[in-house]
ROLUMKOL-501493 format. One record per atom (N, C-alpha, C): residue in one letter; x, y, z. Coordinates in steps of 0.02 Angstrom, whole numbers, plus 50000, padded with zeros to 5 digits. Example, Ala and Ser with C-alpha at 12.3 -4.5 7.8 and 13.67 -1.06 7.14 Angstrom:
2
+---------+-------+-------+-------+
: residuo :    c1 :    c2 :    c3 :
+---------+-------+-------+-------+
:       A : 50660 : 49716 : 50390 :
:       A : 50615 : 49775 : 50390 :
:       A : 50660 : 49835 : 50390 :
:       S : 50642 : 49888 : 50354 :
:       S : 50684 : 49947 : 50357 :
:       S : 50645 : 50002 : 50394 :
+---------+-------+-------+-------+
***
This chain:
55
+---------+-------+-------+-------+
: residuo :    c1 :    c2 :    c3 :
+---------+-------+-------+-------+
:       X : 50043 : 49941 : 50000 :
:       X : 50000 : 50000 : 50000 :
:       X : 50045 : 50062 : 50000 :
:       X : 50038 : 50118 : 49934 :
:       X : 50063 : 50190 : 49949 :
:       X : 50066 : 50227 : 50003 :
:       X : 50105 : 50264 : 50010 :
:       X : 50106 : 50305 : 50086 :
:       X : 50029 : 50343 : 50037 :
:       X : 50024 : 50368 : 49991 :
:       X : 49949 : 50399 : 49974 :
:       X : 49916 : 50365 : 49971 :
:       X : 49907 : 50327 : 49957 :
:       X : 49831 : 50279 : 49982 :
:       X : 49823 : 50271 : 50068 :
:       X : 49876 : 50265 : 50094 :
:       X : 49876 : 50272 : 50181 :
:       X : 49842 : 50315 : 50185 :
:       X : 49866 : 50378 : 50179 :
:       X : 49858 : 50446 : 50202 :
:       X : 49784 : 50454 : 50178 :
:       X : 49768 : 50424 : 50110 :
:       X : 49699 : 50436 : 50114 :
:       X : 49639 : 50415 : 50144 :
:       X : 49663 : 50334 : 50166 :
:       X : 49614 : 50311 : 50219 :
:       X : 49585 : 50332 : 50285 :
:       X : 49674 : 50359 : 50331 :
:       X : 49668 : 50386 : 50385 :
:       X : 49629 : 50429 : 50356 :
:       X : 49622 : 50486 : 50334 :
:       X : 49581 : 50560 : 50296 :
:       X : 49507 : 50532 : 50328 :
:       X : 49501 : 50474 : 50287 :
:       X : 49446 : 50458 : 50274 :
:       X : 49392 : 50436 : 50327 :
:       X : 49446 : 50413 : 50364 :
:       X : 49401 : 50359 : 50417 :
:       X : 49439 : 50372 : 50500 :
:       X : 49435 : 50450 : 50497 :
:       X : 49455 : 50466 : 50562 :
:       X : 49370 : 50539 : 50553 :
:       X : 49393 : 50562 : 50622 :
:       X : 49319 : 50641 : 50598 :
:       X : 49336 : 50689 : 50564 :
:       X : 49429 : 50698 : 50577 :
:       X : 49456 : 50742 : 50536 :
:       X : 49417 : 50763 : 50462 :
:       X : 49403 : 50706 : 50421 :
:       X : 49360 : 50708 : 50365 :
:       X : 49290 : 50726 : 50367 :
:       X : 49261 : 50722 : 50428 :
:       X : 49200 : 50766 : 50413 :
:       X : 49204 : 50828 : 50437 :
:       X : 49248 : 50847 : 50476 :
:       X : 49262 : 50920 : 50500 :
:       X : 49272 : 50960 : 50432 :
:       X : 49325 : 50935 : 50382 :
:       X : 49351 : 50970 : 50342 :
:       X : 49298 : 50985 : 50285 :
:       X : 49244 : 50922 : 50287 :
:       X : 49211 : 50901 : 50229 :
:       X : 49164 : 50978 : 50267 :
:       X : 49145 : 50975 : 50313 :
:       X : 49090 : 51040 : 50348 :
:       X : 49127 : 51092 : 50339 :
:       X : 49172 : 51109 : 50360 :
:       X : 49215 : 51175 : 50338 :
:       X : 49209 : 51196 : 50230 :
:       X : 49223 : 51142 : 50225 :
:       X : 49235 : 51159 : 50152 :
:       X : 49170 : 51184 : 50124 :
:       X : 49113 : 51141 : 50160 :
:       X : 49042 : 51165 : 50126 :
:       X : 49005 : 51237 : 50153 :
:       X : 49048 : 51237 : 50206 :
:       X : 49037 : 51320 : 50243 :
:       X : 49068 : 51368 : 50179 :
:       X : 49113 : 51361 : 50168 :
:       X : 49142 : 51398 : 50151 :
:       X : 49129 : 51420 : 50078 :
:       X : 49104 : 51355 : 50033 :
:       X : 49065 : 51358 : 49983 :
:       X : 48995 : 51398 : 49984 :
:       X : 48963 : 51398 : 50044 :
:       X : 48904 : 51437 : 50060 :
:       X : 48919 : 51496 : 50079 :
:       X : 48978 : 51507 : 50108 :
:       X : 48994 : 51587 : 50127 :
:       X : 49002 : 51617 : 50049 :
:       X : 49033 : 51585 : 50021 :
:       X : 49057 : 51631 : 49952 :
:       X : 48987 : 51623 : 49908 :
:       X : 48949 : 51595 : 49892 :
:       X : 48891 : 51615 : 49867 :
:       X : 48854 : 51628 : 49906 :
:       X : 48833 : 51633 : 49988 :
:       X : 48805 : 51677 : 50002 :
:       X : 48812 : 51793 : 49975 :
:       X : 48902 : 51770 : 49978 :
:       X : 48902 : 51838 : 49963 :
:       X : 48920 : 51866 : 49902 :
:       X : 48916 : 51807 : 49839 :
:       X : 48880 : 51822 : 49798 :
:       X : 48827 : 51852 : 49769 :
:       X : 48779 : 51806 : 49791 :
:       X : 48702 : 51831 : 49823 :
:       X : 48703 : 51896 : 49836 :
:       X : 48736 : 51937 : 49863 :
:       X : 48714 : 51980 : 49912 :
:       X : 48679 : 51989 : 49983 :
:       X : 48717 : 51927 : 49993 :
:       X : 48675 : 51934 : 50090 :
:       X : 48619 : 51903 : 50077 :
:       X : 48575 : 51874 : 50049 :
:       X : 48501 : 51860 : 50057 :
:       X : 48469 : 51847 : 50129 :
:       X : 48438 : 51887 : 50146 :
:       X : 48426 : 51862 : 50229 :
:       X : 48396 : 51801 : 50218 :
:       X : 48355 : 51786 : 50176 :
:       X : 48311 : 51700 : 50171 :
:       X : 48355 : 51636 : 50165 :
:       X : 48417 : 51659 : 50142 :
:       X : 48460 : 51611 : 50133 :
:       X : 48519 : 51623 : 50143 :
:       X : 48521 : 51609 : 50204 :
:       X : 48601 : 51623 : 50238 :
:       X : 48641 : 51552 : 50221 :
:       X : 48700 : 51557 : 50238 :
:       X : 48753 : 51535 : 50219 :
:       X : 48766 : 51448 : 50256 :
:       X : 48741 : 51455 : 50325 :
:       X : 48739 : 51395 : 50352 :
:       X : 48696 : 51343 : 50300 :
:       X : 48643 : 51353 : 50305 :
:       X : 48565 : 51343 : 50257 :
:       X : 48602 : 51318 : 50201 :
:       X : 48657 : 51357 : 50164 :
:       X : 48680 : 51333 : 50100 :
:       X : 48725 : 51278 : 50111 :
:       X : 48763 : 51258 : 50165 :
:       X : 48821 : 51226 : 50185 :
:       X : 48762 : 51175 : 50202 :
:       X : 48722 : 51170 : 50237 :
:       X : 48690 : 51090 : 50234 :
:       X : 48656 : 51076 : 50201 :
:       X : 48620 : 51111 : 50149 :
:       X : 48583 : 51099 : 50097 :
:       X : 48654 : 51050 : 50051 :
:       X : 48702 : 51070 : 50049 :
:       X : 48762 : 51045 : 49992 :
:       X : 48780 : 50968 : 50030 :
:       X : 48793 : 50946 : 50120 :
:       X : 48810 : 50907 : 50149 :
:       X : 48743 : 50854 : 50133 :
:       X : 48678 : 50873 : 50125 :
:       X : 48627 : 50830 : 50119 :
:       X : 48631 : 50827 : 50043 :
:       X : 48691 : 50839 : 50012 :
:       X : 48666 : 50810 : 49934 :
:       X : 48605 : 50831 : 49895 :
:       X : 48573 : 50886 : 49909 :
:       X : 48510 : 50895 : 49870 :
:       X : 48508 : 50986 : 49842 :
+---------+-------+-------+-------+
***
């Protein structure tokens, strides 16, 4: 087994990977939130789990 294939498992199958996976989708929702322009109806959290639930 590659030290990259290692490294990707640990990633994978520790929480580290969902922390980062939640950060990343925050952050995807921050930047089209302020795209948007602020929408008060659709704030940025709202967009970050709308993306984590796949829909």
């Amino acid at each position: 087994m590659s030290a990259e294939a290692s490294l990707l498992t640990l990633l994978t199958t520790t929480p580290l990977f969902a922390v980062g996976l939640t950060l990343a989708a925050y952050l995807l929702g921050s930047g089209l939130f302020q795209r948007l322009k602020r929408p008060s109806w659709l704030p940025a959290i709202l967009i970050a789990a709308l993306l984590l639930a796949g829909r």
